[in-house]
C-alpha positions in Angstrom: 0.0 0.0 0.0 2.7 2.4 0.7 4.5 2.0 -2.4 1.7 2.8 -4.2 0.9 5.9 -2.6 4.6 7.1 -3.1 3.7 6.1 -6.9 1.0 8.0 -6.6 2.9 10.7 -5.6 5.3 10.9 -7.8 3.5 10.4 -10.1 1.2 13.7 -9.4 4.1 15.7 -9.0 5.3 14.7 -13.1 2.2 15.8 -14.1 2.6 18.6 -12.4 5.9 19.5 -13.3 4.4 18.9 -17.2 1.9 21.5 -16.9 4.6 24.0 -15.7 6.3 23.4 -18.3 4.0 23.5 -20.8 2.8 27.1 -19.3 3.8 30.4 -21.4 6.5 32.4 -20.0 6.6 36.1 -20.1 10.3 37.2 -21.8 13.1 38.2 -19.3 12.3 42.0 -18.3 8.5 41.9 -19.4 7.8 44.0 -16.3 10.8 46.7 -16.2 9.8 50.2 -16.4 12.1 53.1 -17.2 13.7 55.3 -14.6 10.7 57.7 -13.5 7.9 55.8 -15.4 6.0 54.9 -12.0 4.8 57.3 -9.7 6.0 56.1 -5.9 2.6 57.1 -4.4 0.7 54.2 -6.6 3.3 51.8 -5.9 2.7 49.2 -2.6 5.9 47.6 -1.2 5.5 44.3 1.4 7.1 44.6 4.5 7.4 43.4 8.0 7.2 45.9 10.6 6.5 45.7 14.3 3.6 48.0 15.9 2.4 48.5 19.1 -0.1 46.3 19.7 -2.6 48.9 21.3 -1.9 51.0 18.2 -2.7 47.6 15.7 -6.2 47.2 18.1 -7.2 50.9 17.7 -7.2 50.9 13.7 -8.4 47.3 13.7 -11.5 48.0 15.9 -11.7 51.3 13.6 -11.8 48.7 10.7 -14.5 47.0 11.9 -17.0 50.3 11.5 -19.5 50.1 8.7 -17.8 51.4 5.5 -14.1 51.7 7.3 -11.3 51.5 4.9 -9.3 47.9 5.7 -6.8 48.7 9.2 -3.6 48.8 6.9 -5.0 51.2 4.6 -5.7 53.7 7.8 -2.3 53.4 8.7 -1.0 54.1 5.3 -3.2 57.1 5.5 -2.3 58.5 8.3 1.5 57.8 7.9 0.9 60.0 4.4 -0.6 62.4 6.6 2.4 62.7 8.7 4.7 62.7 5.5 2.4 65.4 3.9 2.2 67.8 6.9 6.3 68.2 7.5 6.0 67.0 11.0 9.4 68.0 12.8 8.6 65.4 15.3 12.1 62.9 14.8 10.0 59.9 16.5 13.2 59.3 19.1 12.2 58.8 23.0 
């Protein structure tokens, strides 16, 4: 029984491999843009940051309201808002 499983196996994972293969691939640098071409503000960027987690709460249980904008969103916003305004405030304790 257990040899046939691992057949099994393997043998899903060729056909899976197959398909990939068989997919069309986008040429090498399909996505560049040149030097300027994007605007910063309508690019998003991953990252992993930590918060403090009565800060992540507030703008959660703000995300809950009817209508909110999602909790990362408000951050971003408010963050811009910062940006925007010139705060002089260096953030140091």
């Amino acid at each position: 029984m257990r040899k046939t499983i691992e057949k099994t196996k393997r043998s899903a994972e060729a056909e899976m491999d197959a398909e990939m293969s068989r997919m069309k691939r986008l040429p090498r640098g399909s996505f560049k843009t040149k030097p300027g071409a994007t605007d910063l503000k309508n690019c998003e960027v991953k990252i992993s940051m930590y918060l403090d987690s009565d800060i992540l709460e507030y703008f959660r249980t703000r995300a809950e309201q009817p209508n909110a904008a999602p909790y990362q969103t408000q951050i971003n916003n408010e963050l811009r808002k910062v940006m925007e305004n010139g705060s002089s405030e260096n953030g140091n304790d």
